[in-house]
Every structure is written in structure tokens, then in C-alpha cells.
C-alpha positions as semicolon CSV with decimal commas, in nm:
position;residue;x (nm);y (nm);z (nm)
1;X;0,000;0,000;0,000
2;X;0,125;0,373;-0,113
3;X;-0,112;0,569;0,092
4;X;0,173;0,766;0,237
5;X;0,219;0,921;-0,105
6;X;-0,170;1,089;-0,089
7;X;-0,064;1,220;0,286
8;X;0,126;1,509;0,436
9;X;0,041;1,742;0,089
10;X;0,136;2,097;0,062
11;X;-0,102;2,344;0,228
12;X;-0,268;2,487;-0,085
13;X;-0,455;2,770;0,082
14;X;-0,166;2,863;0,303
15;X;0,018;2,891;0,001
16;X;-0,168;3,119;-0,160
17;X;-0,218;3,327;0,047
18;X;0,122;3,333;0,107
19;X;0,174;3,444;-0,219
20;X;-0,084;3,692;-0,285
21;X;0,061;3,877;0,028
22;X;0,380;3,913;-0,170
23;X;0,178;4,154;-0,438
24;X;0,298;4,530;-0,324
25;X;0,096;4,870;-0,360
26;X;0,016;5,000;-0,650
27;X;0,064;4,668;-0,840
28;X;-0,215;4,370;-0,964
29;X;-0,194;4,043;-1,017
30;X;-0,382;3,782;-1,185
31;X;-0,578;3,435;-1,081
32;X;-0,334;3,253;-1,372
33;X;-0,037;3,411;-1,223
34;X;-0,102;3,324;-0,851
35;X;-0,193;2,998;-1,005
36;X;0,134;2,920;-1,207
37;X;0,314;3,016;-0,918
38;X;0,159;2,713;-0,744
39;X;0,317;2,526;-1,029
40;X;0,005;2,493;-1,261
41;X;-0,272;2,717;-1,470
42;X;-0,509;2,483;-1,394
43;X;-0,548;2,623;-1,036
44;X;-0,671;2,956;-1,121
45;X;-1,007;2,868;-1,031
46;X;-0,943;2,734;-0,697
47;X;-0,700;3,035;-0,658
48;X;-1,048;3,249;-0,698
49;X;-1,241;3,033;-0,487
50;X;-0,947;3,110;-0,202
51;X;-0,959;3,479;-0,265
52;X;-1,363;3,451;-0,197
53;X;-1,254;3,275;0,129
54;X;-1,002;3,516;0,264
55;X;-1,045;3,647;0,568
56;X;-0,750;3,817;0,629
57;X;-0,756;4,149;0,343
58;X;-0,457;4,353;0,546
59;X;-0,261;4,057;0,498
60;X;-0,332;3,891;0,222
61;X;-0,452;4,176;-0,027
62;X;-0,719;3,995;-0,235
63;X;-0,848;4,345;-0,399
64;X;-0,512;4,319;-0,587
65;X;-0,608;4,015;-0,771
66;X;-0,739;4,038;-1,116
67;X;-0,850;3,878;-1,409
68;X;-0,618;3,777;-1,707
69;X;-0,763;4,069;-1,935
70;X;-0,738;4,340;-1,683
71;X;-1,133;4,318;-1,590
72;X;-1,159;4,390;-1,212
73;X;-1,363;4,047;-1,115
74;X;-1,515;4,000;-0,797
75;X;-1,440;4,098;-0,450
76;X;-1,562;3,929;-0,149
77;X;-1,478;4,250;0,053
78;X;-1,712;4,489;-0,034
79;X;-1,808;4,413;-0,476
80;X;-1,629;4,498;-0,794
81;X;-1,732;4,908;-0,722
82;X;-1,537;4,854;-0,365
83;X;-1,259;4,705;-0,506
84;X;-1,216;4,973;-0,785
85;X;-1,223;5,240;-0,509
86;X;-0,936;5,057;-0,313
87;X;-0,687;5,031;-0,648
88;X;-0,699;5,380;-0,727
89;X;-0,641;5,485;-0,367
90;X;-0,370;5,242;-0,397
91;X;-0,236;5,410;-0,738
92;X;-0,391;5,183;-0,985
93;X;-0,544;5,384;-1,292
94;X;-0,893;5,186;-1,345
95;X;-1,126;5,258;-1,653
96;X;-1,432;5,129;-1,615
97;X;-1,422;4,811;-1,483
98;X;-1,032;4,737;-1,632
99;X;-0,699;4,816;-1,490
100;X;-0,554;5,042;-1,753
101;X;-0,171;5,029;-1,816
102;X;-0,220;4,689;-1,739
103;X;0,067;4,520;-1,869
104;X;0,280;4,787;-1,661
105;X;0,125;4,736;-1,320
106;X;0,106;4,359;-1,364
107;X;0,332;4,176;-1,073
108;X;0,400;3,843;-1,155
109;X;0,753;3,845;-0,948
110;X;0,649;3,587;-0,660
111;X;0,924;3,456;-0,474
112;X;0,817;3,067;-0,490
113;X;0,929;2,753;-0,301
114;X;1,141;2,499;-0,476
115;X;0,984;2,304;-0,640
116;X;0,665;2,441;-0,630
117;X;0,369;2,312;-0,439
118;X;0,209;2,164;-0,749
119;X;0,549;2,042;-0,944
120;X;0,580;1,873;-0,615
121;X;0,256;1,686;-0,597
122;X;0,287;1,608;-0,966
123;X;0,602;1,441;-0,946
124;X;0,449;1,213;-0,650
125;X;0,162;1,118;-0,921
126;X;0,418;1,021;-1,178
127;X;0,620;0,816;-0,914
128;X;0,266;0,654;-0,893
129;X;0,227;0,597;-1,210
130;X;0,560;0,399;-1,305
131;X;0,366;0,142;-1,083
132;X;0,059;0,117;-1,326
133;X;-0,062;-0,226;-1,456
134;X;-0,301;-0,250;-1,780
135;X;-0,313;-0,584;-1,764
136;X;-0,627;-0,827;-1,740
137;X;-0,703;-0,905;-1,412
138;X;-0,624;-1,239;-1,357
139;X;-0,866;-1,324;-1,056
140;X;-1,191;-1,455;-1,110
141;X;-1,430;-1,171;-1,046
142;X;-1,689;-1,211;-0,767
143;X;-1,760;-0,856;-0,637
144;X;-1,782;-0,521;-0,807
145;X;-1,731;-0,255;-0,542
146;X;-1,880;0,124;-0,656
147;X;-1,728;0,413;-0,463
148;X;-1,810;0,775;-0,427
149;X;-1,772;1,083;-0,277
150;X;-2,056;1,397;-0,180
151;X;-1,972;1,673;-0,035
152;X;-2,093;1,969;0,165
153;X;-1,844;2,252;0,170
154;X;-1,552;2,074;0,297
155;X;-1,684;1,818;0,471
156;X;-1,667;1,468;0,278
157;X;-1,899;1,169;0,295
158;X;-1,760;0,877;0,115
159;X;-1,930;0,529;0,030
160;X;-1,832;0,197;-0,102
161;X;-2,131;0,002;-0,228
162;X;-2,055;-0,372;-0,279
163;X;-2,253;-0,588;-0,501
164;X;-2,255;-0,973;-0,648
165;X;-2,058;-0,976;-0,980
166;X;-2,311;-1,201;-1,116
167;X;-2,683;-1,084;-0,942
168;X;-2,557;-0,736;-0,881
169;X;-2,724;-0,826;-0,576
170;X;-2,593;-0,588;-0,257
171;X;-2,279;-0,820;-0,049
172;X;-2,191;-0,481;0,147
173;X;-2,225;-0,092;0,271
174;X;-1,969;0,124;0,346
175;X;-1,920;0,489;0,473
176;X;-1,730;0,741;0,593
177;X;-1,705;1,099;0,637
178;X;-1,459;1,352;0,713
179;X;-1,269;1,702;0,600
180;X;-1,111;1,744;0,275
181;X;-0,793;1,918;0,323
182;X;-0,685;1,924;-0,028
183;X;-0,889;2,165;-0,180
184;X;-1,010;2,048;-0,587
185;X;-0,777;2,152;-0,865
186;X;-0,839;1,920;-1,156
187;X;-0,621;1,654;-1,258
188;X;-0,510;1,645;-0,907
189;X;-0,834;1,471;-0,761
190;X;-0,688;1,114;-0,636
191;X;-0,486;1,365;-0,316
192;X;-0,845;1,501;-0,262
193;X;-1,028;1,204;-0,241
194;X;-0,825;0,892;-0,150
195;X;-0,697;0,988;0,178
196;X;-1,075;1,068;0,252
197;X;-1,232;0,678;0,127
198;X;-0,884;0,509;0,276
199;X;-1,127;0,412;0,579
200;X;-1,320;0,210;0,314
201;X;-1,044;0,004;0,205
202;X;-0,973;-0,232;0,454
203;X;-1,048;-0,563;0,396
204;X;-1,149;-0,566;0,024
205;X;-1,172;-0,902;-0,028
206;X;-0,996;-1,118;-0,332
207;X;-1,225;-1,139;-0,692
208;X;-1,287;-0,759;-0,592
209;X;-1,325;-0,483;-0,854
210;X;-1,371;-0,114;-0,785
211;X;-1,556;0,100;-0,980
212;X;-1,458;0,459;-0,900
213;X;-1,710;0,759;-1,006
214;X;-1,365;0,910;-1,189
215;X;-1,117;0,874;-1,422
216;X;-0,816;0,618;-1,479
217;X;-0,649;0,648;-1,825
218;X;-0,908;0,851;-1,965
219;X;-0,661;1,184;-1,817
220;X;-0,452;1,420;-1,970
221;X;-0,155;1,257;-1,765
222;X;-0,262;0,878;-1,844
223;X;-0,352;0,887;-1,483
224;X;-0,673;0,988;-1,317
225;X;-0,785;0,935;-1,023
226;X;-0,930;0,574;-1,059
227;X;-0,557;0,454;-1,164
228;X;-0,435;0,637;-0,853
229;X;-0,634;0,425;-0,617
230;X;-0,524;0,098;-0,783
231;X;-0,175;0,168;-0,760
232;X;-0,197;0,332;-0,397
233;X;-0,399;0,012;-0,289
234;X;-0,238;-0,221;-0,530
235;X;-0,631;-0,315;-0,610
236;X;-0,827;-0,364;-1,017
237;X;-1,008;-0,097;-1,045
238;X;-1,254;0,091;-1,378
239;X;-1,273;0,474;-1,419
240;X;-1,641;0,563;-1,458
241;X;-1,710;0,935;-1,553
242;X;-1,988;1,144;-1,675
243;X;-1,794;1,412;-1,845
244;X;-1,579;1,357;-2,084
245;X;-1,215;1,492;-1,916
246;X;-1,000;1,506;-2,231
247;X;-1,001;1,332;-2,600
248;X;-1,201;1,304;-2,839
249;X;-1,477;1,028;-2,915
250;X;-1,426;0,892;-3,228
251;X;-1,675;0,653;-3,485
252;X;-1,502;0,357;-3,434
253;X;-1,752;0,124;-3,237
254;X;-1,607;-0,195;-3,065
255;X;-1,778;-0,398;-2,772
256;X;-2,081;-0,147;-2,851
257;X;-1,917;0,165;-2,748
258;X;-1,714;0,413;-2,905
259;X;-1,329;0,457;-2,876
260;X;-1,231;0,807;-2,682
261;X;-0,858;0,920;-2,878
262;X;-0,615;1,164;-2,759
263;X;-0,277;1,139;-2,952
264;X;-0,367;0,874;-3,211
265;X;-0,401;0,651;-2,877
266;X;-0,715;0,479;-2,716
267;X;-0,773;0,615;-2,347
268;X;-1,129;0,477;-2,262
269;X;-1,455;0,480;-2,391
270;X;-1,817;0,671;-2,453
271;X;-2,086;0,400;-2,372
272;X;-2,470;0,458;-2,340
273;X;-2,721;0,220;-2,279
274;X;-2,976;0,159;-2,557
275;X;-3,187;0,422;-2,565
276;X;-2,984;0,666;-2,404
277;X;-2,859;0,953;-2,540
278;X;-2,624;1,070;-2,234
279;X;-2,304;0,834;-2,213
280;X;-2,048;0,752;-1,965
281;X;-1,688;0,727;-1,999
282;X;-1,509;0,443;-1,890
283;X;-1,145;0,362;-1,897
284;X;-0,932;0,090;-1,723
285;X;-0,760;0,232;-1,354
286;X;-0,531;-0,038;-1,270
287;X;-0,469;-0,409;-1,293
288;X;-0,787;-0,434;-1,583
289;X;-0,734;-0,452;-1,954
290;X;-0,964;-0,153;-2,144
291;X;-1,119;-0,439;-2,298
292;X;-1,238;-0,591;-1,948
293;X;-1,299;-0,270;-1,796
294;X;-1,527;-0,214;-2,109
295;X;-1,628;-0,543;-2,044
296;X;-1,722;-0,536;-1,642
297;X;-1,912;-0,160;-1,732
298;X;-2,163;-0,318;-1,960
299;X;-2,223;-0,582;-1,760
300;X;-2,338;-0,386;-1,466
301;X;-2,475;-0,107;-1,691
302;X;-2,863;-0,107;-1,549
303;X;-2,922;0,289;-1,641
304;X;-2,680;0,557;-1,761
305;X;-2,441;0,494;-1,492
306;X;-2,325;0,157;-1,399
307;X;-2,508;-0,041;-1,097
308;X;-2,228;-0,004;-0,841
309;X;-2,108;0,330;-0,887
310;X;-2,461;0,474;-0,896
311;X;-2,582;0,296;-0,559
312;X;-2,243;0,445;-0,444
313;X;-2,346;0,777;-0,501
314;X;-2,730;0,709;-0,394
315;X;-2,555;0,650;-0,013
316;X;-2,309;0,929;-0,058
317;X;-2,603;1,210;-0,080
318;X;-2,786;1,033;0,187
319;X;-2,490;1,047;0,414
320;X;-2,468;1,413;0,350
321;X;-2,833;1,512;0,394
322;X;-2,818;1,292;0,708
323;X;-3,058;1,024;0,623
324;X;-2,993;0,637;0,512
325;X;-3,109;0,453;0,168
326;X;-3,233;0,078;0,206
């Protein structure tokens, strides 16, 4: 077991803010900057949702944060009118609703750890993913195991819904709950999520399959959250998503669902149930061939989303709104 390698992350928040504080009078700074100082773009938007959070605007002046094109955005403290105000006291020439001179009042000059949070939690998911296995799983399968996660704010519920490979019959219930520390920045989900479900994990027995509400090859990295779970708990498991992450789905049809290409390479697949217009996206997550993780989907495909995943999620929301599903 790898769990260690989902645990004691970077403080994302902390780190933020830690930056932001860094942008002087008289100077902006963007969402896409605060975010590639992080390490990666793709946290812009949880760098907005942390300047919507701050508490602390002596400190940590979120007023100073912008959008890409100059246009003020939001402000937490007070609205965009409030946060124009404060600039130009501050010596920021605003028109309108954009910071004029823009390009000359930018600050993108953060003094950064080394590496970076983000480099630094992306180097820990390739180290992961040198121990990925695409191969069929050998083990005759008995259970398929759906997990998934709700949440309310920050506080998680996770559950594991076990059912008969054969009846799809229920074997088993799971849940747990508890506080997401990692905050979401996509392609990063597996150090959200799997230290929340580890509780879940004990015991799975042998001729087990998961079937996580997430991605496994079907990533732009080759490795999505469903992959990271098989190689943290050296367990077969099948990416099942309802948004298509990354790819394109081509015409080719095979097992009666299309292939999903990115590259000139197969990373998963659309598949609908007759008569459904709305498909999922399934790709093998580790220790499953595509063609049996193709394979195990359809077989426990009772509506749009397979049986075990969508009982999974069924218990999650009930979990969060308090209540229990029988």
C-alpha cells in the first residue's frame, strides 16, 4: 500500500495566500499568475475560490487580484465598485471596470518555493504511475465494489457500495465521512479524495473490482484518479465518468461503445445504454485490460451509470443530507 504518497500534501490555501501577500501597492496580479506560481494554470479557479474565502484582506490583499484581461472580477470584501475604489487609492489607474496600463502594473515576481507546491505533488503522481498495470485481471471476479464521494463545503462523505458480480445483488455498505484538506484543482483529484475513502479500504476481499465515479487512463496525464487508487492500494479498479475529461470520441464502435482518442491513442470509452442519449466514460484504472474494464461496465450497466457506482453515489447524498437509503 502507497497511501503515504496521498498524505502530508502541501497546504494549498496557506500557500496562496502566502503568495498573494507578496503583491505590493500599486501593483495587480492575476488568478493565472497566482496559479502558475503554485506550479500549474489549472489552479486559477481554486486560486479564486481562495480569494472569496479570505479572511485576512490587510494581509493577504485579495483586492489586488485580477483577471487575465485586466477586468476587475469580484471581491468578497465589499463588490467589484469597492474594489475599484481601493486600487486607485492604492495608485492603480482603473477605466471602467479594467486596470488600464495593465501590462505595466502587472506583478507576476512571486518569490516561490522549490519546487513548487504543485510540481511537487505532480512528481508524486508520476512516481505513482511507473507502478501502473493495464493488464487483465487475472482473478476470477466475484464482487464489483462502486465508490463515491458527496460533499458539503468541505466536509466529505464517502461510500463503497458492494454488489454480487453475477446478481448485482448488494454483499456490502460502506461509509465514511470527514474534511477534505486538499482543496479540488483538476487533474489532481486522487490527493483530494483517496486519503478521505482510505477508511473504506480495509479488507477488500480477493475477486474484488472497484468501480470509481472518476477517471483512470481517460486523463490528460494517463492517470486519473481511478488509476491512482489501484496503484496506492495495489487493487483492479474501472474509471467511470460522466464528463468527458479530455479526448475526443471517435466513430469507431467496438464492444458497442465508441473509442475516446487523444494522440492517435485509445484512453477509454463513450458508452450509453440503448436508448440513451447521455453516455459515460469508462477507462481501465489499474490491474484491468480496457477491454475488461469495457467489459465489467456493460455488464453492470442497469441505467446511464453503472449499478455499483450509482448505488455508491445514492448512499453518498444520503450520508450528507443525514438520512440512510435501504
Amino acid at each position: 500500500m502507497r497511501l503515504e504518497s496521498v498524505q502530508d500534501l502541501p497546504d494549498l490555501w496557506k500557500e496562496t495566500y502566502d503568495l498573494v501577500a507578496q503583491v505590493p501597492m500599486g501593483k495587480v496580479t492575476t488568478y493565472g499568475a497566482v496559479a502558475k506560481a503554485l506550479g500549474d494554470i489549472v489552479a486559477s479557479r481554486f486560486v479564486g475560490l481562495a480569494m472569496s474565502k479570505n479572511d485576512d484582506i490587510v494581509r493577504v490583499p485579495c483586492r489586488r487580484v485580477v483577471q487575465s484581461d485586466g477586468h476587475l472580477g469580484g471581491y468578497t470584501g465589499g463588490g467589484t465598485l469597492k474594489k475599484r475604489r481601493l486600487l486607485r487609492k492604492e495608485g492603480v489607474e482603473v477605466k471602467g471596470m479594467e486596470v488600464a496600463d495593465f501590462g505595466n502594473v502587472l506583478f507576476t515576481d512571486f518569490k516561490t518555493k522549490n519546487p513548487k507546491p504543485l510540481v511537487e505533488i505532480k512528481s508524486r503522481q508520476k512516481r505513482l504511475k511507473s507502478h501502473l498495470v493495464l493488464n487483465e485481471c487475472k482473478d476470477e471476479i466475484e464482487r464489483v465494489a462502486g465508490i463515491d464521494v458527496a460533499y458539503d463545503g468541505s466536509r466529505a462523505y464517502a461510500a463503497m457500495v458492494t454488489l454480487d458480480y453475477r446478481t448485482l445483488d448488494e454483499v456490502d455498505r460502506r461509509v465514511t465521512e470527514g474534511d477534505s484538506e486538499f482543496p479540488y484543482v483538476p487533474t489532481y483529484l486522487g490527493f483530494r479524495e483517496i486519503p478521505l475513502i482510505a477508511p473504506l479500504m480495509n479488507d477488500i476481499p480477493k475477486g474484488t473490482v472497484i468501480m470509481y465515479d472518476g477517471n483512470g487512463t481517460l486523463h490528460p496525464e494517463g492517470f486519473g484518479i481511478a488509476s491512482q487508487l489501484g496503484v496506492v492500494f495495489d487493487v483492479p479498479v474501472v474509471g467511470v465518468a460522466k464528463k468527458l475529461l479530455c479526448g475526443k470520441v471517435s466513430d469507431r464502435v467496438v464492444g458497442g461503445a465508441r473509442e475516446v482518442v487523444m494522440d492517435g491513442n485509445v484512453i477509454g470509452y463513450s458508452l450509453a445504454k440503448p436508448g440513451q442519449s447521455r453516455p459515460v466514460y469508462i477507462s481501465p484504472g489499474h490491474k484491468v485490460s480496457p477491454g475488461q474494464a469495457l467489459e465489467i461496465a456493460k455488464h453492470t450497466l442497469r441505467s446511464r451509470v453503472p449499478e455499483p457506482v450509482r448505488m455508491a453515489h445514492i448512499v453518498a447524498e444520503a450520508a450528507k443530507r443525514g438520512t440512510s437509503h435501504k
